[in-house]
N, CA and C of each residue as an Amber inpcrd file, in Angstrom:
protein
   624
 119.7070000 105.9480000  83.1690000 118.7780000 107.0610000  83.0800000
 117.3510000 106.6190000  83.4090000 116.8610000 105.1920000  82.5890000
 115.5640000 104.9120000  83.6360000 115.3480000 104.5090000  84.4210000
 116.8300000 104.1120000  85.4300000 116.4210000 103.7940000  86.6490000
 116.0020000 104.9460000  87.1770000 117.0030000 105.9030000  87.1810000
 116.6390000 107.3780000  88.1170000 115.3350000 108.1120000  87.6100000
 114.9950000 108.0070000  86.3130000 113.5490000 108.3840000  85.8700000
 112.5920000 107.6450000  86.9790000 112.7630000 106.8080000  87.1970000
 111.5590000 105.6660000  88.1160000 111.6000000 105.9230000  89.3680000
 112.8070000 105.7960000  89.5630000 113.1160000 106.2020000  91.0760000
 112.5010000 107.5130000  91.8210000 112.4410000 108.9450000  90.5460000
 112.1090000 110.2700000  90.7000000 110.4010000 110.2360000  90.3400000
 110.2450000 109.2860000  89.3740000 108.3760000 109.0950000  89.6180000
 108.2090000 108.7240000  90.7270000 108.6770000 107.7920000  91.7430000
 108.1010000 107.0970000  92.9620000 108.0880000 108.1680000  93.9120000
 109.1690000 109.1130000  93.6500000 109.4580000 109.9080000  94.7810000
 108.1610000 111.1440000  94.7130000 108.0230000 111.2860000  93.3630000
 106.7090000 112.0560000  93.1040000 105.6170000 112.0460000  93.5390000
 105.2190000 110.5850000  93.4220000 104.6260000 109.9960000  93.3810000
 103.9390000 109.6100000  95.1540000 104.9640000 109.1910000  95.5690000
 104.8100000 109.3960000  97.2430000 104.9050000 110.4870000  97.6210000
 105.1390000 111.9780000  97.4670000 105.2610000 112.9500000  98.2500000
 103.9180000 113.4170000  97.7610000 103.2950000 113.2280000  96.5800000
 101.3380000 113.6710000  96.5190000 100.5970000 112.7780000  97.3070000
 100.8490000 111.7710000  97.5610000 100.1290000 110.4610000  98.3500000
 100.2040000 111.4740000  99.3500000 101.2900000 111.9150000 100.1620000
 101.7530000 112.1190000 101.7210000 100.8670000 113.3040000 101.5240000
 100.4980000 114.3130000 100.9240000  99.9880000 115.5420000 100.7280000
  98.7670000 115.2890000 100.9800000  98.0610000 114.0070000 100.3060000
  96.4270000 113.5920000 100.5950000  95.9920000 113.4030000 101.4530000
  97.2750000 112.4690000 102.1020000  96.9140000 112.2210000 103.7810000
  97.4880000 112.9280000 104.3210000  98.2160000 113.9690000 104.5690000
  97.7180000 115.4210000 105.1590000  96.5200000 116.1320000 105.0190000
  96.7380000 116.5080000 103.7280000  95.0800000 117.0690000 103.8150000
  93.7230000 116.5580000 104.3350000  93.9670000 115.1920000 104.0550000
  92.3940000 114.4100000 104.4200000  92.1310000 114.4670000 105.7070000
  93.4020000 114.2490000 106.9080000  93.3800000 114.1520000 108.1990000
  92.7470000 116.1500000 108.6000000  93.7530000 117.0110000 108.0770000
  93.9040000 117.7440000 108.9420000  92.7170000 118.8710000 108.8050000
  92.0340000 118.7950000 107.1530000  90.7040000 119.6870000 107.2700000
  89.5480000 119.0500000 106.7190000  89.9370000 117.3430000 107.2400000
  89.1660000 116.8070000 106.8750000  88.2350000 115.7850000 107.9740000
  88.1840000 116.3730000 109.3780000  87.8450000 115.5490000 110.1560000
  87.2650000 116.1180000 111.2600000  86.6240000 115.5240000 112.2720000
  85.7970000 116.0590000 113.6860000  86.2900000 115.3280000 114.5580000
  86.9830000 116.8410000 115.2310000  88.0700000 115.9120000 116.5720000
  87.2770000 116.1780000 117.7540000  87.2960000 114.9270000 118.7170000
  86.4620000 115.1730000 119.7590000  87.1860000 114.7130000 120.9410000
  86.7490000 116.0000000 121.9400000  87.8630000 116.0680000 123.0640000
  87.5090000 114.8660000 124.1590000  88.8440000 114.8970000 124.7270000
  88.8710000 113.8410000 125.3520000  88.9060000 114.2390000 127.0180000
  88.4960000 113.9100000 128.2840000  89.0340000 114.5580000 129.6160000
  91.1400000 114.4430000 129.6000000  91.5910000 115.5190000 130.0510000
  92.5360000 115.2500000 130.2320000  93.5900000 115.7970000 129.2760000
  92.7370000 116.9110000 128.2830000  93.1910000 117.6570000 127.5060000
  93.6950000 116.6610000 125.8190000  93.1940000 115.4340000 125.7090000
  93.4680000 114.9180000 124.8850000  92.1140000 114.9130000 123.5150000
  92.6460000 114.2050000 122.5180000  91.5100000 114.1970000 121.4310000
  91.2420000 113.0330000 121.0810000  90.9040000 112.5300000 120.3890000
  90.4820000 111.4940000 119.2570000  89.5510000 112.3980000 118.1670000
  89.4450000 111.6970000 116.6850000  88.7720000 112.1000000 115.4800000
  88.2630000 111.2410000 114.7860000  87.0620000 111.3460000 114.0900000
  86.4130000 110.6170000 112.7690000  87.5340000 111.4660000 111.6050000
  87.9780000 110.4600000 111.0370000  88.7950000 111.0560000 109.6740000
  88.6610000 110.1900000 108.7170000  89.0850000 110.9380000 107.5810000
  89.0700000 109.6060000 106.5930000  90.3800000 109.4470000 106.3810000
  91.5320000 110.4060000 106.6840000  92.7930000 109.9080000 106.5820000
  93.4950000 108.6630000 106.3810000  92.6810000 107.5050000 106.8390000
  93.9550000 106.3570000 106.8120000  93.3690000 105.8390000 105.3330000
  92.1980000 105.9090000 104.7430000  91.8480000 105.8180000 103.8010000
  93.1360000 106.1330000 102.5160000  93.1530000 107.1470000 102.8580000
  94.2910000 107.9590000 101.8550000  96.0560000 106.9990000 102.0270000
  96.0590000 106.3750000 103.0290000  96.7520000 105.5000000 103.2490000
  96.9640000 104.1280000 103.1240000  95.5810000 103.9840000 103.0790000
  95.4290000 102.2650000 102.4220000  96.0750000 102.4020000 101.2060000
  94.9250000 103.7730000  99.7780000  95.2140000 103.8760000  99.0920000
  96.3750000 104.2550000  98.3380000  97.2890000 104.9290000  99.1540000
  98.5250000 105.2560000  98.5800000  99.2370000 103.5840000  98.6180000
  98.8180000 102.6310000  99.2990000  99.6970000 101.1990000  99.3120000
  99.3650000 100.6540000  98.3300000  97.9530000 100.3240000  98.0470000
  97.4320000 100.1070000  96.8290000  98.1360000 100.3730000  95.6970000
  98.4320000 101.7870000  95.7990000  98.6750000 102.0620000  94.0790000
 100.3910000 101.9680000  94.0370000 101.1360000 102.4150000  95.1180000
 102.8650000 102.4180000  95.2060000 103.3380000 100.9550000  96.0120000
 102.4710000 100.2740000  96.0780000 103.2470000  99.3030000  97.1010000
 103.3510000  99.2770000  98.5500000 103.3910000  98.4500000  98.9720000
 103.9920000  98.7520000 101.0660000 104.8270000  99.7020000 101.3750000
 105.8530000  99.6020000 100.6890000 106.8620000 100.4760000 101.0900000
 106.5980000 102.2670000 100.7430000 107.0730000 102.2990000  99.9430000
 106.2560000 103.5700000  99.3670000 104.9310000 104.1290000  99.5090000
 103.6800000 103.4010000  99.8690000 102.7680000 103.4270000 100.0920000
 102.5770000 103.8180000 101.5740000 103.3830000 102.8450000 102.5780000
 103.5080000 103.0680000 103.7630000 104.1760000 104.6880000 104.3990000
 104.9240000 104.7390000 103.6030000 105.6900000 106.1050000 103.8090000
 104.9520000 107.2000000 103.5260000 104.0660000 106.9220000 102.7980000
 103.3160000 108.4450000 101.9630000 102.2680000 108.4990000 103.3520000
 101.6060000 107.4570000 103.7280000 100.9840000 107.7830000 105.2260000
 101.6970000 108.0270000 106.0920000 103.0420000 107.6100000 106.3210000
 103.4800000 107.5530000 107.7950000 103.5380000 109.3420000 107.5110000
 104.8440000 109.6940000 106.4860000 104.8930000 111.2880000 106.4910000
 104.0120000 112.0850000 106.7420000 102.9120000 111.9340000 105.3850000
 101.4950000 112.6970000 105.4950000 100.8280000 112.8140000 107.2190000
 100.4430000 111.9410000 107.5890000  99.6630000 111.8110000 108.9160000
 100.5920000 112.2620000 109.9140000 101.8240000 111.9600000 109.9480000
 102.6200000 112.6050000 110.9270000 102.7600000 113.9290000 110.9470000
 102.7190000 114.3440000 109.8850000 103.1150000 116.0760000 110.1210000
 102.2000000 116.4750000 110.3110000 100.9550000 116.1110000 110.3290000
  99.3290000 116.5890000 110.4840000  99.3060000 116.5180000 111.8430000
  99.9920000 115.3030000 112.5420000 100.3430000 115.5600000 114.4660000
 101.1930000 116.4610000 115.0800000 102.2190000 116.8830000 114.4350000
 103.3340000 117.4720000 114.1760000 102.8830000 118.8670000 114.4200000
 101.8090000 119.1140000 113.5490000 101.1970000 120.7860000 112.7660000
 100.1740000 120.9230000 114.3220000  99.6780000 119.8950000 114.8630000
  98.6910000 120.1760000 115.5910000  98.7530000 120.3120000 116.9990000
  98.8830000 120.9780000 118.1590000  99.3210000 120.9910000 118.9770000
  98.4240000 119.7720000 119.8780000  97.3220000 119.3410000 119.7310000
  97.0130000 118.1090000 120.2980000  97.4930000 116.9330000 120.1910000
  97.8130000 116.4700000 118.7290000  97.9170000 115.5870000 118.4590000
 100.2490000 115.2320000 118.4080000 100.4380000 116.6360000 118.4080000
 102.0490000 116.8730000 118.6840000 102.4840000 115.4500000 119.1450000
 102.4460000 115.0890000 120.3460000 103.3910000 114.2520000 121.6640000
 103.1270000 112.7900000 120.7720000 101.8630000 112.6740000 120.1460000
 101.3770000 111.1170000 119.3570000 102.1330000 110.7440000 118.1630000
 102.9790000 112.0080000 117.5140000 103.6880000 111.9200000 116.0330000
 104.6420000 110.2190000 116.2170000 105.4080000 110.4870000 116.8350000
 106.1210000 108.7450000 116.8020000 104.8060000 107.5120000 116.4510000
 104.1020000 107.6020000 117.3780000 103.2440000 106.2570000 117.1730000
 102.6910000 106.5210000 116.4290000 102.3130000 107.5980000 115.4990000
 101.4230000 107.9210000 114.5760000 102.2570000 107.1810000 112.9040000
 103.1680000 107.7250000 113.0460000 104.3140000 107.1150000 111.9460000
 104.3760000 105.9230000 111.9350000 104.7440000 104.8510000 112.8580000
 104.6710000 103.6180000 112.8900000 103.9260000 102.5720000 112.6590000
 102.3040000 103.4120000 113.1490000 101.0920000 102.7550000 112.7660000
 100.6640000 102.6860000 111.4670000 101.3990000 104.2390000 110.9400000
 100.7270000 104.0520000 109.4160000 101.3400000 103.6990000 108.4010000
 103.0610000 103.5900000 108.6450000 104.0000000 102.6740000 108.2700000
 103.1140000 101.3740000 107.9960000 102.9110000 100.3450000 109.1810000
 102.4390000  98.9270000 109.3200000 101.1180000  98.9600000 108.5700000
 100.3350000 100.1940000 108.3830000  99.1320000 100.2410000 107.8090000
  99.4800000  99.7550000 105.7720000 100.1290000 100.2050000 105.5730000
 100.8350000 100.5280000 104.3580000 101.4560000  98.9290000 103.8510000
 102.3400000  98.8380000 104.8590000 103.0980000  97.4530000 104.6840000
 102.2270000  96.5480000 104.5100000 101.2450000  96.3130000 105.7250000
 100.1780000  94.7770000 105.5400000  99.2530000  95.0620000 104.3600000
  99.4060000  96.1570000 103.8340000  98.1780000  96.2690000 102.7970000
  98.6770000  96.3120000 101.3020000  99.9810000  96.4280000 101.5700000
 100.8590000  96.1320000  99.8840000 101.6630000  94.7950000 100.6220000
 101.6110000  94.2220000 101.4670000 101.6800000  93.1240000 101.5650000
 100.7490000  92.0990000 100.8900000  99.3670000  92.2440000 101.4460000
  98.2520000  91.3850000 100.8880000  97.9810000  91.6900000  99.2480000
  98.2980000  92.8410000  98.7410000  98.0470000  93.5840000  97.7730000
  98.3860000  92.8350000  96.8030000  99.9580000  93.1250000  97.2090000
 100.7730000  92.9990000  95.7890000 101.8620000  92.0130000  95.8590000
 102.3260000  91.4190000  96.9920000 102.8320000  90.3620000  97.0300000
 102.1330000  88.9150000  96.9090000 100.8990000  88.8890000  97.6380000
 100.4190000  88.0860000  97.7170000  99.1290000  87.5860000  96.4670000
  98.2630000  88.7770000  96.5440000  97.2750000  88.8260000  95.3100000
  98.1660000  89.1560000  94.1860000  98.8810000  90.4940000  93.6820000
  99.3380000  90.7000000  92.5060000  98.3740000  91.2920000  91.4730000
  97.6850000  92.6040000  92.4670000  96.5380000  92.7020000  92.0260000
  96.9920000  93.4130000  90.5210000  97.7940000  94.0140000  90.4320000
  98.5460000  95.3400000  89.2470000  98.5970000  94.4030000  87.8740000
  98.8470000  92.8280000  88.2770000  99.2360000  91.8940000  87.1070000
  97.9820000  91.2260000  86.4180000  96.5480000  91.7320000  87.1930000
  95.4740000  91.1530000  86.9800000  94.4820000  92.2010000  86.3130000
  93.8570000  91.6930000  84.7250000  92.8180000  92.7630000  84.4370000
  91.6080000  92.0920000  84.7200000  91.5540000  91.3780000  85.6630000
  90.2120000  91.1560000  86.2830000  89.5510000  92.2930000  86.8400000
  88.6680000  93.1170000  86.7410000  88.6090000  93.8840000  87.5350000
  87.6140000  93.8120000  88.9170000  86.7310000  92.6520000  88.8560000
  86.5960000  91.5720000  90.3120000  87.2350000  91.1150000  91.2920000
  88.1820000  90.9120000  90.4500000  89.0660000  90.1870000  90.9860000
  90.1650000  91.3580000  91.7700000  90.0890000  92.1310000  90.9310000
  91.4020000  93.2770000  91.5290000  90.3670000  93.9850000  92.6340000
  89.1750000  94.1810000  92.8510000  88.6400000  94.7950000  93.5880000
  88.7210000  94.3710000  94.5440000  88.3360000  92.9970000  94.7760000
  88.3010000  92.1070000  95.7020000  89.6330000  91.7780000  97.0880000
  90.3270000  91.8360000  96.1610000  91.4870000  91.4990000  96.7460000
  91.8940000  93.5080000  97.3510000  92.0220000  94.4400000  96.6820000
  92.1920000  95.3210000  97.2330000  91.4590000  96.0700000  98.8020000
  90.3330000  95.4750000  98.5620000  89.0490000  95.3500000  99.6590000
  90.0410000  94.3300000 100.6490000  90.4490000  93.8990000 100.6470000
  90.8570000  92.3840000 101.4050000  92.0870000  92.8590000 101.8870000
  92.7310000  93.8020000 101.3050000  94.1120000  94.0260000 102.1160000
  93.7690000  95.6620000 102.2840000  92.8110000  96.2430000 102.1010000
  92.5270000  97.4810000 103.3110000  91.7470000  96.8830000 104.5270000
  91.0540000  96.2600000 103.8410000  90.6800000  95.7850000 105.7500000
  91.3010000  94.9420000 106.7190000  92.8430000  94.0570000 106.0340000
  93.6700000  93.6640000 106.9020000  94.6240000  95.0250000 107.6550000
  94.7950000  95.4700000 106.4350000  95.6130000  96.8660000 106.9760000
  95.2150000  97.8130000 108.5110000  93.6770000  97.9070000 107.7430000
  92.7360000  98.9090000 108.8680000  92.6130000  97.9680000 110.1450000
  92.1740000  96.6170000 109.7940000  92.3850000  96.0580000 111.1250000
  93.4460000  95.8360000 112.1460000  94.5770000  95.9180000 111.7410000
  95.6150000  96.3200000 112.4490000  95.6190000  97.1800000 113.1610000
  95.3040000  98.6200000 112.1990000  95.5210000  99.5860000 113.3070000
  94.2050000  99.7720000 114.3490000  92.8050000  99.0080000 113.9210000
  91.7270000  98.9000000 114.6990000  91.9550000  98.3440000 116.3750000
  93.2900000  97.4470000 116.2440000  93.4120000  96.2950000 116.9060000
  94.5290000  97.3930000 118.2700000  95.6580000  97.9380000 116.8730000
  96.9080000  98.1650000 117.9550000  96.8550000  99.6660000 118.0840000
  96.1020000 100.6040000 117.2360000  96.2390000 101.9020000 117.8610000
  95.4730000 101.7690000 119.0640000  94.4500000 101.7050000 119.5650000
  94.2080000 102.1510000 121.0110000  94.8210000 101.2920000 122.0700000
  95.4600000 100.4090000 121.7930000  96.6270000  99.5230000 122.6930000
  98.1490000 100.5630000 122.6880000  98.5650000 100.8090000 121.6470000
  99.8840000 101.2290000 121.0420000  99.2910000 102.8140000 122.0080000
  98.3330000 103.3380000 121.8320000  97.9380000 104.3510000 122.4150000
  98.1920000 104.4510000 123.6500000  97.5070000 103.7080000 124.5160000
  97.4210000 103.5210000 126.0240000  98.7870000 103.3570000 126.3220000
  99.5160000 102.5540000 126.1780000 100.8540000 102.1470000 126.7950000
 101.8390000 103.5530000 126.3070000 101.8400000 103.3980000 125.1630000
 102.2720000 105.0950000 124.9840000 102.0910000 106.4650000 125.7390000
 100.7630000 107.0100000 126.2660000 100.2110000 108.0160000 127.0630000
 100.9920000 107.8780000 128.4220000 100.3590000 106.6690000 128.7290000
 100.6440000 105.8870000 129.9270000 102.2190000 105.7450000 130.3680000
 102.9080000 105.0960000 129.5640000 103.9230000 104.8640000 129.9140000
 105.5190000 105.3760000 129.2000000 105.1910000 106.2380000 128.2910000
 106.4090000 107.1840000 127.8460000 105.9050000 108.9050000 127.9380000
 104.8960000 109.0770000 128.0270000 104.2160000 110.0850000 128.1070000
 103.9840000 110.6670000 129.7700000 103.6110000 109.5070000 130.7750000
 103.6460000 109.5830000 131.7490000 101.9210000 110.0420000 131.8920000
 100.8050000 109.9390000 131.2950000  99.3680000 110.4150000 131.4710000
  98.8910000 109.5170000 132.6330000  98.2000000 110.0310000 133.5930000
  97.4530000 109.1360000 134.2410000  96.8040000 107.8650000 133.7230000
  96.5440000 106.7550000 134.7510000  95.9880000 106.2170000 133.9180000
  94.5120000 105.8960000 133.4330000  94.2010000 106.8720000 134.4140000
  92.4510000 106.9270000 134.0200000  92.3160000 107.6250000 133.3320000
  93.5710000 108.5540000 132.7350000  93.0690000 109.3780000 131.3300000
  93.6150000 108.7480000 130.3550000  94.5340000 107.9170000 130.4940000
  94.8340000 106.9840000 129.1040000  93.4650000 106.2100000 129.0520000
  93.0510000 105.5060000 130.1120000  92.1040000 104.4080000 129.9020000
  90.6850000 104.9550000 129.0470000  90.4750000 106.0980000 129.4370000
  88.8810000 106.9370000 128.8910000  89.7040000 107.0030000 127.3710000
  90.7810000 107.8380000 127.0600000  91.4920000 108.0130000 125.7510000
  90.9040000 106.6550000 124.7380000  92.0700000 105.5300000 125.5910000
  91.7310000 103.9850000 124.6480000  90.1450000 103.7780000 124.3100000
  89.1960000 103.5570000 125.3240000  87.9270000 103.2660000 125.0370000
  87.5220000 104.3490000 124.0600000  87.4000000 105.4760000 123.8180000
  86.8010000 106.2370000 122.6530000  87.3210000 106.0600000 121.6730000
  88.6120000 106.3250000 121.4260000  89.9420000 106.2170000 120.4230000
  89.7410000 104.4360000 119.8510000  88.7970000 103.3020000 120.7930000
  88.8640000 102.1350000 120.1800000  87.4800000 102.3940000 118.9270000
  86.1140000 102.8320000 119.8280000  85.5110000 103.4220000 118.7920000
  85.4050000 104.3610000 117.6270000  85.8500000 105.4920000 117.5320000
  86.8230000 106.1000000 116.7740000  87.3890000 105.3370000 115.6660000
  88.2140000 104.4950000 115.5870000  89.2440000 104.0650000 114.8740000
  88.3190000 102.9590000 114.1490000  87.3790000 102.4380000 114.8800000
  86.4720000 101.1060000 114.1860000  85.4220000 101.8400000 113.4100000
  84.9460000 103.2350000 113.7000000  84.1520000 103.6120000 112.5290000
  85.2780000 103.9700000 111.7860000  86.2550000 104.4720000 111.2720000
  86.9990000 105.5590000 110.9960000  87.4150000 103.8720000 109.9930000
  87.8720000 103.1000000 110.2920000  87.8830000 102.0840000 109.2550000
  86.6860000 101.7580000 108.2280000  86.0440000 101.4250000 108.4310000
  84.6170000 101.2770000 108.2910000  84.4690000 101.8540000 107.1170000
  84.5570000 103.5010000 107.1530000  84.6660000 104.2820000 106.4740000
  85.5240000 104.0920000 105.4340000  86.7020000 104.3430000 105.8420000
  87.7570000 103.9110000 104.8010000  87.6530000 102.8410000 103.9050000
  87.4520000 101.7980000 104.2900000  87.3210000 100.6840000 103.7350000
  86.2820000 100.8380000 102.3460000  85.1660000 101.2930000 103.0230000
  83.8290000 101.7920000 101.5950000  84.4660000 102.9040000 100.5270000
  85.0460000 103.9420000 101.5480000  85.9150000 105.0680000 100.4720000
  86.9290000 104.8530000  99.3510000  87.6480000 103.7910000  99.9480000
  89.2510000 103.3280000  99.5090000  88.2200000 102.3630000  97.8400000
  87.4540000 101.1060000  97.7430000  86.8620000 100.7070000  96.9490000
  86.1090000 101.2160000  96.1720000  85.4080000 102.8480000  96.6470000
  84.8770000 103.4380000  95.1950000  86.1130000 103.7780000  95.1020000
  87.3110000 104.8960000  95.2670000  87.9370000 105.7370000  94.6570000
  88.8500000 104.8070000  93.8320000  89.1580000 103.4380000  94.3960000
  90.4860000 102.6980000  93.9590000  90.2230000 101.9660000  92.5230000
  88.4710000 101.8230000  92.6760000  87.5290000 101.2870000  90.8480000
  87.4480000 101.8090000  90.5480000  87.3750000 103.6230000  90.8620000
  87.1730000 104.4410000  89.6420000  88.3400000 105.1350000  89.0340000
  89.3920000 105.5570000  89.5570000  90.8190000 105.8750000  89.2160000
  91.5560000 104.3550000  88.4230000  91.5730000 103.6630000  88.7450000
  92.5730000 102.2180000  88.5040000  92.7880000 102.4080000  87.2950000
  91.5670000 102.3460000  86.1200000  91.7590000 102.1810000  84.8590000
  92.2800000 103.7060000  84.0480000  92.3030000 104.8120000  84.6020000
  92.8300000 105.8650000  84.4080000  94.2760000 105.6610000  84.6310000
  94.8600000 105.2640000  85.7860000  96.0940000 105.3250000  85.9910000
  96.8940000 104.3980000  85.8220000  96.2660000 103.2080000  85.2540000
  97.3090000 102.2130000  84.1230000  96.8890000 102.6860000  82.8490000
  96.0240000 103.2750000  81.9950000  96.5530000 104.4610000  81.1670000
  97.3030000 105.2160000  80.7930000  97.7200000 105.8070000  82.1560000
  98.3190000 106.9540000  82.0900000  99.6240000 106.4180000  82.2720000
  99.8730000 105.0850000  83.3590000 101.1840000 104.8800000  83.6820000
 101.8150000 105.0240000  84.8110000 100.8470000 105.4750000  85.5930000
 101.0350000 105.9630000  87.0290000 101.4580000 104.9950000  88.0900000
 101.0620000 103.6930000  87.8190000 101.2760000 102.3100000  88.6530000
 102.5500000 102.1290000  88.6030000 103.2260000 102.0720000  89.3290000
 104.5720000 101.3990000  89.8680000 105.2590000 100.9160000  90.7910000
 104.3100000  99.9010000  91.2840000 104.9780000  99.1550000  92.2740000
 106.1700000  99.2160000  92.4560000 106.9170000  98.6790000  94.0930000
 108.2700000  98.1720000  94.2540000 108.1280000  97.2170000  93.4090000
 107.6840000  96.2550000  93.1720000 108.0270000  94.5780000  92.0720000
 108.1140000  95.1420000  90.8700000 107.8570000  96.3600000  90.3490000
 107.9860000  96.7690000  89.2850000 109.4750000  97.2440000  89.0070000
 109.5350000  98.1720000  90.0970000 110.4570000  99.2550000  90.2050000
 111.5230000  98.1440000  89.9420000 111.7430000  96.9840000  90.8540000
 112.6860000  96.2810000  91.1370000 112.9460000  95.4200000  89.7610000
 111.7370000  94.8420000  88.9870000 112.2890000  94.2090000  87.3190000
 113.0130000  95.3790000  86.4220000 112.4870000  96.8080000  86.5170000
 113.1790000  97.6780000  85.9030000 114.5630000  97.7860000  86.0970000
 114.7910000  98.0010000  87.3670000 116.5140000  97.4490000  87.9720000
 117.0920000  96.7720000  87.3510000 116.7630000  95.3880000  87.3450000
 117.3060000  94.5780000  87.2940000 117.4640000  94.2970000  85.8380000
 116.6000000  94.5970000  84.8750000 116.9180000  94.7690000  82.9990000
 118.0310000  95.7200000  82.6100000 118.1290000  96.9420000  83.6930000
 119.0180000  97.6980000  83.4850000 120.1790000  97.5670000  83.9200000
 120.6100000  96.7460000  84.8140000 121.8640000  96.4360000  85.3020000
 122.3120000  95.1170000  84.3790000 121.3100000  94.1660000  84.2270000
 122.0070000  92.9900000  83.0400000 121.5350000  94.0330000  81.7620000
């Protein structure tokens, strides 16, 4: 019974994450057109994605962005044809950042709260740098070459979409560190924290 109790918090738990980063992306941003009928945006969306890794882990964390942000491409007729790479990116966004998070720091096991800041700062900006690095690459070859876009309209796309994405981190990064110090101590209060490493000792007490 508490496995499936845990199992049905996570699931909760990630489908409000995915809701944030819907919302944050889709009436929360200034999309600016591109030649060639395409867009790019300032959003704070991936923000909402760091943070959902932060608090659920890579996995779970990763998913609450990939869903959220995808259906926001999905919903939008610009951003429609981008939904695959959009999922994937924010998948990997999720993963490297409850990678550094919580495998590596273990920030959930620490009441430092320096220390937990620090390190959370440290794996959103590995996260964000990823996608700083491979969305307007992952972009171009995508437009370009499954999409079939010219390539002087992929190429104008990448160059804005590289700026774009480097403020659009930037951002996140400052956003993700107030909201993640001022919620934290509320939601190990409340109980809300549950990592996969968590999820997974709960398992495992309940099966021995």
């Amino acid at each position: 019974m508490r496995n499936k109790n845990s199992i049905l918090l996570k699931l909760i738990q990630t489908a409000l994450l995915a809701a944030l980063c819907f919302v944050s992306f889709t009436f929360l941003q200034i999309k600016i057109p591109v030649p060639g009928g395409d867009a790019t945006s300032l959003h704070v969306g991936n923000a909402f994605c760091v943070l959902a890794a932060l608090l659920l882990g890579g996995w779970y964390g990763g998913l609450a962005g990939a869903i959220g942000m995808t259906l926001s491409d999905v919903l939008d007729p610009v951003y429609i044809l981008g939904a695959p790479k959009t999922f994937v990116l924010k998948l990997c966004i999720g993963l490297i950042t409850g990678l550094i998070a919580h495998k590596y720091a273990k920030i959930n096991d620490s009441n430092d709260k320096a220390y937990v800041l620090k390190w959370a700062i440290i794996a959103s900006a590995c996260g964000l740098a990823f996608n700083v690095i491979f969305d307007p690459i992952a972009g171009y070859f995508y437009k370009q070459y499954i999409l079939g876009q010219p390539q002087k309209a992929a190429l104008i796309l990448t160059q804005v979409n590289a700026v774009t994405t480097l403020i659009n981190a930037i951002v996140s990064i400052i956003l993700v560190g107030l909201i993640y110090s001022a919620i934290l101590p509320v939601l190990k209060k409340s109980g809300f924290l549950l990592t996969e490493e968590k999820t997974m000792k709960s398992d495992n007490k309940n099966v021995s």
